[in-house]
Each structure stands twice: as structure tokens, then as C-alpha cells.
VEXDREN-2710 file (C-alpha; in Angstrom, 1 decimal):
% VEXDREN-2710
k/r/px/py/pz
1/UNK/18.6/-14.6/13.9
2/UNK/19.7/-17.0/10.9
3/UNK/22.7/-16.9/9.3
4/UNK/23.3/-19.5/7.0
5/UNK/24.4/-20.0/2.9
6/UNK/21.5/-19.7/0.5
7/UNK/22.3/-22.7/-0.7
8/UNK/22.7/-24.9/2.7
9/UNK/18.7/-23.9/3.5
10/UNK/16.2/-26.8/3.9
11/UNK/13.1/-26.3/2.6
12/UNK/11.1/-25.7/6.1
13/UNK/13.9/-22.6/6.4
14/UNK/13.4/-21.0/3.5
15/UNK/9.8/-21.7/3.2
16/UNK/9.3/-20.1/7.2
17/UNK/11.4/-17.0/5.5
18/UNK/9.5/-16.7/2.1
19/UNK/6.0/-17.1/3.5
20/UNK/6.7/-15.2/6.3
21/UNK/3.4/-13.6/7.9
22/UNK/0.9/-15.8/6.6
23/UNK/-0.9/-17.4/9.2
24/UNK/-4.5/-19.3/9.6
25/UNK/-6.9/-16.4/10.1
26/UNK/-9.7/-17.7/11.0
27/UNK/-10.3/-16.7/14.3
28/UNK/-9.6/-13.2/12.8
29/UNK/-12.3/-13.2/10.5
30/UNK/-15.2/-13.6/12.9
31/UNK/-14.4/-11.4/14.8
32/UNK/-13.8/-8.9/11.9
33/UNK/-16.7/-9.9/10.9
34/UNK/-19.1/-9.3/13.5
35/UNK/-17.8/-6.0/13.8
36/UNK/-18.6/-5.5/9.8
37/UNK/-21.6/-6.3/10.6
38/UNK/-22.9/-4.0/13.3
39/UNK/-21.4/-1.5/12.0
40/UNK/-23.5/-2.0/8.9
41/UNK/-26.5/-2.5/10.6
42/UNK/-25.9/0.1/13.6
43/UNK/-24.0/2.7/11.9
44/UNK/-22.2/5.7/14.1
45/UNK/-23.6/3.5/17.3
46/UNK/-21.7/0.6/16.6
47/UNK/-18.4/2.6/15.4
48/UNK/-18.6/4.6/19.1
49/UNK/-18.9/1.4/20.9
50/UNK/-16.1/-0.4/19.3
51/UNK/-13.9/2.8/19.8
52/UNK/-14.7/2.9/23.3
53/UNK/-14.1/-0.8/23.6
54/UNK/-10.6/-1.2/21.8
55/UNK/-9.4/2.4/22.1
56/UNK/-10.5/3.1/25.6
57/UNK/-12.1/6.3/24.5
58/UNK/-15.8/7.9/24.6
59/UNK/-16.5/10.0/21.2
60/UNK/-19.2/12.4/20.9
61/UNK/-18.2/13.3/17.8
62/UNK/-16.6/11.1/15.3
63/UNK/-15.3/14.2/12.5
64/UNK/-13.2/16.0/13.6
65/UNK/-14.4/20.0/13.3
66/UNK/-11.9/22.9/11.9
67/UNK/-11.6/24.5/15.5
68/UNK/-9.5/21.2/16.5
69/UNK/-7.8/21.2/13.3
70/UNK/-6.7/24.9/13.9
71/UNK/-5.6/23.9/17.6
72/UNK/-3.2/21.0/16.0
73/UNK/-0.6/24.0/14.1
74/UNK/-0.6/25.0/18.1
75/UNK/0.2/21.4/19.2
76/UNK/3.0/20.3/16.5
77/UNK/6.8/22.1/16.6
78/UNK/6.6/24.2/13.6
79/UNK/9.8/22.0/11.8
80/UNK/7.6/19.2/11.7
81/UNK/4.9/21.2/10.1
82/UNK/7.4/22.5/7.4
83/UNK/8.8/19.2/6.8
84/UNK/5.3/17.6/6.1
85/UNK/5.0/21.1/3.7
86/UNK/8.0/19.9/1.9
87/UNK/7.6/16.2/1.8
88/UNK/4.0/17.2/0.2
89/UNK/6.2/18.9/-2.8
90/UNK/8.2/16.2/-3.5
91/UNK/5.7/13.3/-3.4
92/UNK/3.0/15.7/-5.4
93/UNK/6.1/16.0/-8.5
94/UNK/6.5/12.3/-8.9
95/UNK/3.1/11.7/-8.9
96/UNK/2.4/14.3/-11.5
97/UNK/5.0/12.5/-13.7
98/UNK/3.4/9.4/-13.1
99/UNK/-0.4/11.3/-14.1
100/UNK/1.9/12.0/-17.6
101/UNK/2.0/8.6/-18.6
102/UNK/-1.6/8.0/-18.4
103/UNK/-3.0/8.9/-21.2
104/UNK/-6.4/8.3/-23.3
105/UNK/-6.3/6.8/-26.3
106/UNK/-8.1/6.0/-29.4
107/UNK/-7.3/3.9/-33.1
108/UNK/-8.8/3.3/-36.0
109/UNK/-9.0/-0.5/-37.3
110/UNK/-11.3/-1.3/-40.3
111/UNK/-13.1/1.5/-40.0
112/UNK/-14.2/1.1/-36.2
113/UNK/-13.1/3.9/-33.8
114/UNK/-11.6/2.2/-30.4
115/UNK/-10.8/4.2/-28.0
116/UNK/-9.9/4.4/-23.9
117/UNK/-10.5/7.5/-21.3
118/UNK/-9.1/8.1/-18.1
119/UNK/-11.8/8.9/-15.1
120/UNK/-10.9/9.4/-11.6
121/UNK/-12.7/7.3/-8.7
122/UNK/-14.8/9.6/-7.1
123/UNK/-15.1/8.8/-3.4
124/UNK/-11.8/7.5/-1.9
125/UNK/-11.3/6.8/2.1
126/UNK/-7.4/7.0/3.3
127/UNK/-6.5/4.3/6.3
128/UNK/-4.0/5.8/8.4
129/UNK/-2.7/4.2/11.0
130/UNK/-2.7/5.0/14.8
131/UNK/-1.7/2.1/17.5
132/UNK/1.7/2.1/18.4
133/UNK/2.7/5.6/16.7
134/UNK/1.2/8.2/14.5
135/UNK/1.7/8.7/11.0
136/UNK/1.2/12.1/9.4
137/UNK/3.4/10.9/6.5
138/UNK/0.9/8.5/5.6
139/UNK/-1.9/10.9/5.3
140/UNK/0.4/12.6/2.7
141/UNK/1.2/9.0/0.7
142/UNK/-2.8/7.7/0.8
143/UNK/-4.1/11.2/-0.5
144/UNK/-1.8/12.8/-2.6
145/UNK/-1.9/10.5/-5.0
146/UNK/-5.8/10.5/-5.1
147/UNK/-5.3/14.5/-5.5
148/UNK/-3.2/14.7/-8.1
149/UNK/-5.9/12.0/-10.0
150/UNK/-8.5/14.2/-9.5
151/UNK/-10.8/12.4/-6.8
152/UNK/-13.7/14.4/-6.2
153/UNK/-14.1/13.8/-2.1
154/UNK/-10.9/12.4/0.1
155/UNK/-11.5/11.2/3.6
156/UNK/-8.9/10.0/6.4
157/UNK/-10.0/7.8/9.4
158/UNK/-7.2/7.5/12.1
159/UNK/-7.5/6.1/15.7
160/UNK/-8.6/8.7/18.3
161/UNK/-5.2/9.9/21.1
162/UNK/-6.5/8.9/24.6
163/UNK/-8.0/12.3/25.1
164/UNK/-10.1/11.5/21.9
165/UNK/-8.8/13.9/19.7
166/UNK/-7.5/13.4/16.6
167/UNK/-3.1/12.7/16.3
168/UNK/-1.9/16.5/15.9
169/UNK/0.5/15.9/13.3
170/UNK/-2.2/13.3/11.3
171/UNK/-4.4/16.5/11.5
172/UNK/-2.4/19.0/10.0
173/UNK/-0.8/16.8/6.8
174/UNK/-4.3/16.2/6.1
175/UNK/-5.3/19.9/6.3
176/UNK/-2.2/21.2/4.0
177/UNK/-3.2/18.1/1.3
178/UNK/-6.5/19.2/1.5
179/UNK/-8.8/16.9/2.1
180/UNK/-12.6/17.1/2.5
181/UNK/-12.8/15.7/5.8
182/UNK/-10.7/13.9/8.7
183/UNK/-12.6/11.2/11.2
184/UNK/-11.1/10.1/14.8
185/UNK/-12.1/6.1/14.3
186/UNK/-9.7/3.6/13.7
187/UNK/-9.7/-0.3/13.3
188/UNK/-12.1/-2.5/11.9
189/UNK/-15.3/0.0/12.6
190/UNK/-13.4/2.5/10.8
191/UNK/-13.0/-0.2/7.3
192/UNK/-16.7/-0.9/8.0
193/UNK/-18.0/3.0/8.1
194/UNK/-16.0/3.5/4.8
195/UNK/-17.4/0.4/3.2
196/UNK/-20.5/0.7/4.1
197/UNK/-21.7/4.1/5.8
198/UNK/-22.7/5.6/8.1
199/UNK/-25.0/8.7/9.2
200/UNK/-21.5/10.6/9.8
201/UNK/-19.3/8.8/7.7
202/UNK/-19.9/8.9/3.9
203/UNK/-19.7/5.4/1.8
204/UNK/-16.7/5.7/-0.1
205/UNK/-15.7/3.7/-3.5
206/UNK/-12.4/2.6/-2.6
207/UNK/-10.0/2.4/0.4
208/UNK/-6.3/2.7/0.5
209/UNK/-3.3/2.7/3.6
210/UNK/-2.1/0.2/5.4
211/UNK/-3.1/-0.9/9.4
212/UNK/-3.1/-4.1/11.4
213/UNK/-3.8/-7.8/10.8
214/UNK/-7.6/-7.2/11.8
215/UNK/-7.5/-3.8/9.2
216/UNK/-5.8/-5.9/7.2
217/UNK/-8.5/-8.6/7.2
218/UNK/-11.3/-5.7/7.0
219/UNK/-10.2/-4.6/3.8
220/UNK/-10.3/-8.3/3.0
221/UNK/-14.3/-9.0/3.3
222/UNK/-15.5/-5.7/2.5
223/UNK/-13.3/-6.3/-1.1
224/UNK/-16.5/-6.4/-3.3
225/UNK/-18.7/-3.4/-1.6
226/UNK/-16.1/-0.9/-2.2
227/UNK/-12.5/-1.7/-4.0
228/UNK/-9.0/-1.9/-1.9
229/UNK/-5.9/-1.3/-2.5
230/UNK/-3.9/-4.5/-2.0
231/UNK/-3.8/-6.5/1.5
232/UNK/-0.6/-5.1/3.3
233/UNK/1.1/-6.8/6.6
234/UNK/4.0/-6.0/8.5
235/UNK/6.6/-3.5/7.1
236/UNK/10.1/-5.8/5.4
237/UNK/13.1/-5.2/4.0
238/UNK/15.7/-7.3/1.7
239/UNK/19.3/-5.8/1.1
240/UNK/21.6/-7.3/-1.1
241/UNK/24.8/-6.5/0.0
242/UNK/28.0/-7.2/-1.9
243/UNK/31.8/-7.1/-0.2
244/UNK/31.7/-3.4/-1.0
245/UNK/29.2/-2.7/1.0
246/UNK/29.3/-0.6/4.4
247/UNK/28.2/-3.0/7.0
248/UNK/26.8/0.0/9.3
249/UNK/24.9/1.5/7.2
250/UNK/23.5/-2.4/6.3
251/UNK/22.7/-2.3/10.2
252/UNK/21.3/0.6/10.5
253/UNK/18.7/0.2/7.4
254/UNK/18.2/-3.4/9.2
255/UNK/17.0/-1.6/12.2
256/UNK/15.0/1.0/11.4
257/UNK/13.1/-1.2/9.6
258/UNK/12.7/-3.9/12.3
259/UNK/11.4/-1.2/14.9
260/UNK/8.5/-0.9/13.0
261/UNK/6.9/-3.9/14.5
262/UNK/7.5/-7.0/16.3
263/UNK/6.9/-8.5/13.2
264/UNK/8.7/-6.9/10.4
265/UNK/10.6/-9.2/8.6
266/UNK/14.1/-8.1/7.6
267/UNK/16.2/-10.3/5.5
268/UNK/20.0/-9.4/4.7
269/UNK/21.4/-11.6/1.5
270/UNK/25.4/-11.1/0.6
271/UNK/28.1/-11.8/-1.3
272/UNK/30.9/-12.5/1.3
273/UNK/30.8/-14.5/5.0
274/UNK/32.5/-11.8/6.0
275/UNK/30.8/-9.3/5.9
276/UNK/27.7/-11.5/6.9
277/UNK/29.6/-11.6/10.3
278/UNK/30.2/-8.1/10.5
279/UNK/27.0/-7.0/9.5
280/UNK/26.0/-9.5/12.4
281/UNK/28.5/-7.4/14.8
282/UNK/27.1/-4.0/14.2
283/UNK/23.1/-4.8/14.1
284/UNK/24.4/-5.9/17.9
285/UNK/25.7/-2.7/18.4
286/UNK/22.9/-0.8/17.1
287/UNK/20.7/-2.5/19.3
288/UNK/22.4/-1.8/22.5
289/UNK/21.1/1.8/22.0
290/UNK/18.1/1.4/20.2
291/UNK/15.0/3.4/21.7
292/UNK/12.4/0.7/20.6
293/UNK/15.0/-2.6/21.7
294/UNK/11.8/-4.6/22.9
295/UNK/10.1/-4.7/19.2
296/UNK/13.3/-5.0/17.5
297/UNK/14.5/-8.1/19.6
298/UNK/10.9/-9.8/18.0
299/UNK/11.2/-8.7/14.8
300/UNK/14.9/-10.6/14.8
301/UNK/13.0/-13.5/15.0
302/UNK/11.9/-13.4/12.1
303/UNK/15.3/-12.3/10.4
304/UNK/18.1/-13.9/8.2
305/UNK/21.4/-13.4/6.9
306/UNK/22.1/-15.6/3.7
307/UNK/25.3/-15.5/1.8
308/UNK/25.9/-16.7/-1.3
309/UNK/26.7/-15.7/-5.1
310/UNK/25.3/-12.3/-6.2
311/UNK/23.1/-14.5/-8.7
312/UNK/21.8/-16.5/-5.6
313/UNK/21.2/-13.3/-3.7
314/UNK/19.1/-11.6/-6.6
315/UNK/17.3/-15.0/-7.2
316/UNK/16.2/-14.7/-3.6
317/UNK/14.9/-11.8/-3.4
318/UNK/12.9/-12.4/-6.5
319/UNK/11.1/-15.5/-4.6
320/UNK/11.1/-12.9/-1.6
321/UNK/9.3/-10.4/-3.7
322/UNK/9.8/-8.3/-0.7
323/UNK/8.1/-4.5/0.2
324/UNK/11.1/-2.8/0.4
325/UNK/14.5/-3.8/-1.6
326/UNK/17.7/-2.3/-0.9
327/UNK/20.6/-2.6/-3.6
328/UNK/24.3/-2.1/-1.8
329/UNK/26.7/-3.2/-4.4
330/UNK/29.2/-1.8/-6.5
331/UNK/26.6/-1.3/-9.3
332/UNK/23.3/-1.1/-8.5
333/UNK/21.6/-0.2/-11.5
334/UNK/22.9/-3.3/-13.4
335/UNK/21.4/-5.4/-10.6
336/UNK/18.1/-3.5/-10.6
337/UNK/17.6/-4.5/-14.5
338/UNK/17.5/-8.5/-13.4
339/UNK/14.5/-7.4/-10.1
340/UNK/11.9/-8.4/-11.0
341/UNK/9.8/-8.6/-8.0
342/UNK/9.8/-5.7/-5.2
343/UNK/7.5/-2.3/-4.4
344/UNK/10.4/-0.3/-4.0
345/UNK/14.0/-0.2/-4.7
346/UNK/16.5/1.3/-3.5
347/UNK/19.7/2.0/-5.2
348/UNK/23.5/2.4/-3.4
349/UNK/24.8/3.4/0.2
350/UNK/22.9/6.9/0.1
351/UNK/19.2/5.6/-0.6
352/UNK/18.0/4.2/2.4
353/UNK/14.4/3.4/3.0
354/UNK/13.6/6.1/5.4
355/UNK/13.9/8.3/2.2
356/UNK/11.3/6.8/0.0
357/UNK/9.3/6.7/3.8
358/UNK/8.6/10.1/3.9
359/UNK/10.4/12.4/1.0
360/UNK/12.0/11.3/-1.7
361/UNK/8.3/11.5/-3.6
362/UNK/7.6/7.8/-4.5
363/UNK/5.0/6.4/-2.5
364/UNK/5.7/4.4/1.2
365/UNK/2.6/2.1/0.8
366/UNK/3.5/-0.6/-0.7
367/UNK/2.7/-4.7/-1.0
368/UNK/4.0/-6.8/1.4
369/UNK/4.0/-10.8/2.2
370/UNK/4.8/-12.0/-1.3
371/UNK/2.2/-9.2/-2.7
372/UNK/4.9/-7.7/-4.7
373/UNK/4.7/-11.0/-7.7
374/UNK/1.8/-9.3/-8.5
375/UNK/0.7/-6.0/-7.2
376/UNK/2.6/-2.3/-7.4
377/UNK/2.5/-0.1/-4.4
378/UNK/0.0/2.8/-4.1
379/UNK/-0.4/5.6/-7.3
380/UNK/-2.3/7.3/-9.0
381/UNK/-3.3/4.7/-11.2
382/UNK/-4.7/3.2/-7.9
383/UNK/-7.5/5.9/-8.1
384/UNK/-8.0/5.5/-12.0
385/UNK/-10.4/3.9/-14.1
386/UNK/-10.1/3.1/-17.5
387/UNK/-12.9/2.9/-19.7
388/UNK/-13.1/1.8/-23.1
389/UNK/-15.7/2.5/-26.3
390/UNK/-16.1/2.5/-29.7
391/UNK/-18.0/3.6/-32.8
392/UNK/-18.8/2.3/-35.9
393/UNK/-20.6/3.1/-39.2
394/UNK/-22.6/0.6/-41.1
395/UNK/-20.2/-0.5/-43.5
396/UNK/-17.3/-0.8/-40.0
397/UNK/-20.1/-2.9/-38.5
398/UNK/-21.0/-5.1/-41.7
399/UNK/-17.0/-5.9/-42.0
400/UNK/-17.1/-7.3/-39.0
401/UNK/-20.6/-8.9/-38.7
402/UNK/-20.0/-12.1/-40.1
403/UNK/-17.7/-12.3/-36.7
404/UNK/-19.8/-11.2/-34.2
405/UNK/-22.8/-13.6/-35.7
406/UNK/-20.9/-16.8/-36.0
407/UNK/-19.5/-16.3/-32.3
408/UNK/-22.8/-15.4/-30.7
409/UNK/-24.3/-18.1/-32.4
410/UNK/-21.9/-20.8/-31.8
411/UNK/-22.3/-19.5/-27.8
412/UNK/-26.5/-19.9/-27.9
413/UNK/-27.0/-16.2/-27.9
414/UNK/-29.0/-15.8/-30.8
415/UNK/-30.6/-12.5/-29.7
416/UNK/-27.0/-11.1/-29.7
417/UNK/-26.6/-12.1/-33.4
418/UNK/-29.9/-10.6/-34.6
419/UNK/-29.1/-7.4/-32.6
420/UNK/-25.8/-7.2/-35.8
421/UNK/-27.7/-9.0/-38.2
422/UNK/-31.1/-6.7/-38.4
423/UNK/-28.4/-3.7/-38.2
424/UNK/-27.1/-5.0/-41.7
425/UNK/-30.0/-6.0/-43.3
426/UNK/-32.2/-2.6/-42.6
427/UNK/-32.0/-0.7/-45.9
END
């Protein structure tokens, strides 16, 4: 793991830190899209054989039915079932408040009525990831949000277990949300029965929730025949730490988010080479005991700590633009007003990630690999579309007929101009 001043980096080091995760994919894509591809063409037939083929595991049925839904409350310790009950609350809230700011909207300019209205997508299916763990809180972050916007039909697809059944605990967040219906497929054949079809799986209109570089790359080429969310990659952190901050609880954050994958990125930037070193000291520590010690030894590989000036640290991390941002100085707030890239923040010694993960109530998917210059994590306006009109009288459109003509004109569309000008004329 790097440690090194911000200002002492060459620029292959901080280029292999800022682009982290982007690598040539074209190997990827053919075989992403050869999968696409049958599955368009073959349907539930090609989405089977690819299950059995990367997931080891023979489906007769790809939905999964109520009677196994019913068995999962028998399968999962009833504290996790009331902890995915109250998570639910708390993310269903801030979304709500979020629905409050989107409102529709009309003026009147010259006479002419212009006006917007909110309409929900209709058909939305939820990624939710399934290959090294299971993710019921993901079920609750992909379809709550499309709830509370008032989707009309929510589907999850998740990887199958080894005895083909769908993860307990994916099962049961999905039945308290709600949702219509909840298939065992996972992986590129499940991106491609969303996108496209099949005779079990309905077509949806757009897809949300993060998965792997070949999900990832799904999304990617069926962009187009159904809308995506954003392209999301391995999970990452940034903390900016001042010489206030408690160095375990900086190692601790660091961890949990590096045992995500082998290749989270997790990036520490302070203010003091001291407590780079101890920072240093106690990641060691933590991961002595770590259960998952094999994926965070990877994931250090793609790691840093960077000192320098708290101006140099925020600078950073708004060339980072990173997924997650913690804020561990002795005033947060004033360091949040000068972010101006990240997909989440997180604000003093008692905010840590894992809170936003799975409680807090704003959402956990969220861009990642530079993504955050230009895209916001997962809401409800994610599920939203705007659509504009406008109305006008004869005297409104004669105002502004002289406007309309000489542009349509000017472009060769002369048909357009007579549509205003015959409008005018007509006694």
C-alpha cells in the first residue's frame, strides 16, 4: 500500500489511483455479447443453460413461486428479518422527502402555457447481486425507491444458492417491499431477460443495482433497448482525515470497505504524517483478525495513503470523485460545502459507511470509477420522467410566429413554417 505526500506523486501514481478500475474490455464484451444474444434469440432456454453453466445449477423454474417465499421467513433468524423491516422505514422516509421536491410545473410567458409533469417508468427490473455474498439490503435500495415513484411492476433477478433456490434473506426483503415478482437468474442472462424478454421473464423499461464487471458490461450494450442506471464497478472509499481524527475508526471504515472485493479501491488522504503512520499501524492490526483477510490483502493493492494540506486532500478527492466519501475532521460540514464530486458523504467519527449501506435511508447504489463527475447515486428521480407541453391561443402563437418561421426557414424546413404560417393566416 502507498503512502506517499500528494504532492511528491508522479503522474503514472496518481493517474493508476484516479483511474483505478478501468481496464481494456474487450474480451469482455464478446463474450457478454454472445450471451445477449442467445438469450434474445433463445429466451428462457438460453437463460437455463447459462445458469447451469456459470452457476453450476439446473433450474426448472426460473420465478420463484410464493410457497418458497413463505419457506424463506423459516430459513432467516427472525432479527434479520426485523432489521430488513426497519431498514425498509428508514430508506422509504428519505425517499419520500426526496418524491417532495419533484414537483410539476407550469408558467405563463406571452401568453403561451409551458408546463412539465412528473410520470413514473412503468416496468423497472432490480439487479441484485449474488456471487460472493447475498444482499437482501440491496433488494431494499433498487426497489424502494421505484415504489415510492410509483412504478407500476418491480422485478428482482438474483443468482440461484447451489440448491437452486433463491438467497433466503434476498427473498424476504423483496416480499416486505412488495414487489411483483422475484427470479433465481443472475449474470449476464439475467441483464439480457430484462432487456429483452423472455417467455418467463417480462421486458422491462429500465434496470438498476449493481453486479460484476461482465453485469456491469451487460448493462453497457443493452443501454439503448431499455435505460440503465449508471455503470457501477467495484465498491471505494476516500476519507479525509485531519490530526483530529481517530486513526481506528479510519481503519476500521478502511476495512470494511476493502472486504468487499479484491478490487475495492480504498484511498486514505490526511492532514498529518503522523497519523498517516498510525492509521498505517492499526489497518495492520485489523487485518490480523479480519474474517475475509484473503480479499482485503488484494484490495490493498490498489490502496493509498496521501498526506498533505487539507486543501490538497479536498482537491483530491474532487479528481477522485470517489463512491463513498468520508469527512473525519474537526468540522465536517465546512469541508462538505467545497465537495464537489462524491455519491455519498459521510460526515464526522459517528457516520461510517456501513450506515448509509443498509439504514441510515439514503441509498447504497451509487457511481463508482470516476462516475460521480457526473452521475448521482440511485433515487427516485432514477425512475422519473419528465415531460414537458404547452398551449397556446392564436394571438400566443402569432407573437411568436415570426420566430418559429424565420428559424425553420433558415434550417430548410419549410413544411415546418407553413404548419405556423397557415395557423396565422386562417381567418
Amino acid at each position: 500500500m502507498l503512502i506517499k505526500k500528494i504532492r511528491e506523486l508522479t503522474e503514472e501514481e496518481e493517474k493508476k489511483i484516479i483511474c483505478r478500475n478501468k481496464s481494456d474490455l474487450e474480451d469482455i464484451i464478446q463474450i457478454v455479447s454472445k450471451i445477449l444474444n442467445d438469450v434474445k434469440k433463445n429466451g428462457d432456454r438460453a437463460v437455463k443453460h447459462y445458469t447451469k453453466k456459470f452457476d453450476g445449477v439446473e433450474l426448472e423454474e426460473l420465478r420463484v413461486s410464493r410457497e418458497e417465499i413463505e419457506e424463506a421467513y423459516n430459513l432467516v433468524d427472525y432479527k434479520v428479518i426485523e432489521a430488513i423491516e426497519k431498514a425498509k422505514e428508514n430508506i422509504i422516509y428519505f425517499h419520500k422527502k426526496q418524491m417532495e421536491q419533484i414537483n410539476d410545473l407550469e408558467v405563463k410567458k406571452d401568453g403561451i402555457i409551458l408546463g412539465q409533469t412528473v410520470r413514473a417508468i412503468e416496468n423497472v427490473g432490480c439487479y441484485v447481486p449474488g456471487g460472493r455474498a447475498f444482499y437482501p439490503s440491496t433488494v431494499l435500495m433498487t426497489t424502494i425507491p421505484a415504489k415510492v415513484a410509483g412504478c407500476k411492476h418491480i422485478v428482482i433477478t438474483s443468482p440461484p444458492t447451489k440448491e437452486g433456490k433463491g438467497n433466503p434473506a434476498t427473498l424476504i426483503a423483496g416480499d416486505i417491499v412488495g414487489v411483483d415478482e422475484i427470479f433465481k437468474v443472475g449474470g449476464v442472462q439475467a441483464i439480457g431477460a430484462l432487456a429483452y424478454g423472455t417467455e418467463t421473464i417480462p421486458k422491462v423499461d429500465i434496470i438498476v443495482g449493481p453486479g460484476n464487471i461482465y453485469v456491469t458490461v451487460a448493462k453497457k450494450l443493452v443501454y439503448g433497448e431499455v435505460a440503465i442506471d449508471f455503470l457501477a464497478g467495484p465498491s471505494e472509499v476516500l476519507i479525509i482525515a485531519d490530526e483530529t481524527a481517530n486513526a481506528e475508526f479510519v481503519a476500521l471504515d478502511f476495512i470494511a470497505q476493502a472486504e468487499h472485493d479484491p478490487n475495492a479501491s480504498c484511498i486514505i488522504t490526511t492532514t498529518s504524517e503522523d497519523k498517516a503512520l498510525e492509521i498505517k499501524e492499526k489497518i495492520l492490526e485489523e487485518l490480523n483478525r479480519a474474517e475475509r483477510k484473503e480479499i482485503i490483502n488484494n484490495a490493498l493493492k490498489n490502496s493509498a495513503i496521501l498526506i498533505g494540506s487539507l486543501e490538497e486532500c479536498i482537491n483530491f478527492s474532487n479528481k477522485y470523485a470517489p463512491e463513498h466519501l468520508e469527512i473525519l475532521t474537526k468540522n465536517p460540514e465546512d469541508i462538505l460545502k467545497k465537495i464537489d464530486h462524491a455519491g455519498s458523504v459521510f460526515l464526522g467519527e459517528y457516520s461510517p459507511v456501513p450506515v448509509g449501506d443498509y439504514a441510515s435511508g439514503t441509498n447504497h447504489v451509487l457511481p463508482t470509477s470516476q462516475f460521480a463527475r457526473m452521475s448521482s447515486g440511485l433515487n427516485v428521480e432514477t425512475f422519473l420522467k419528465k415531460i414537458t407541453y404547452q398551449k397556446l391561443d392564436k394571438e400566443s402563437l402569432k407573437q411568436i410566429s415570426d420566430i418559429v418561421i424565420t428559424l425553420a426557414e433558415a434550417e430548410g424546413l419549410f413544411g415546418h413554417a407553413e404548419a405556423v404560417r397557415r395557423r396565422i393566416l386562417k381567418k
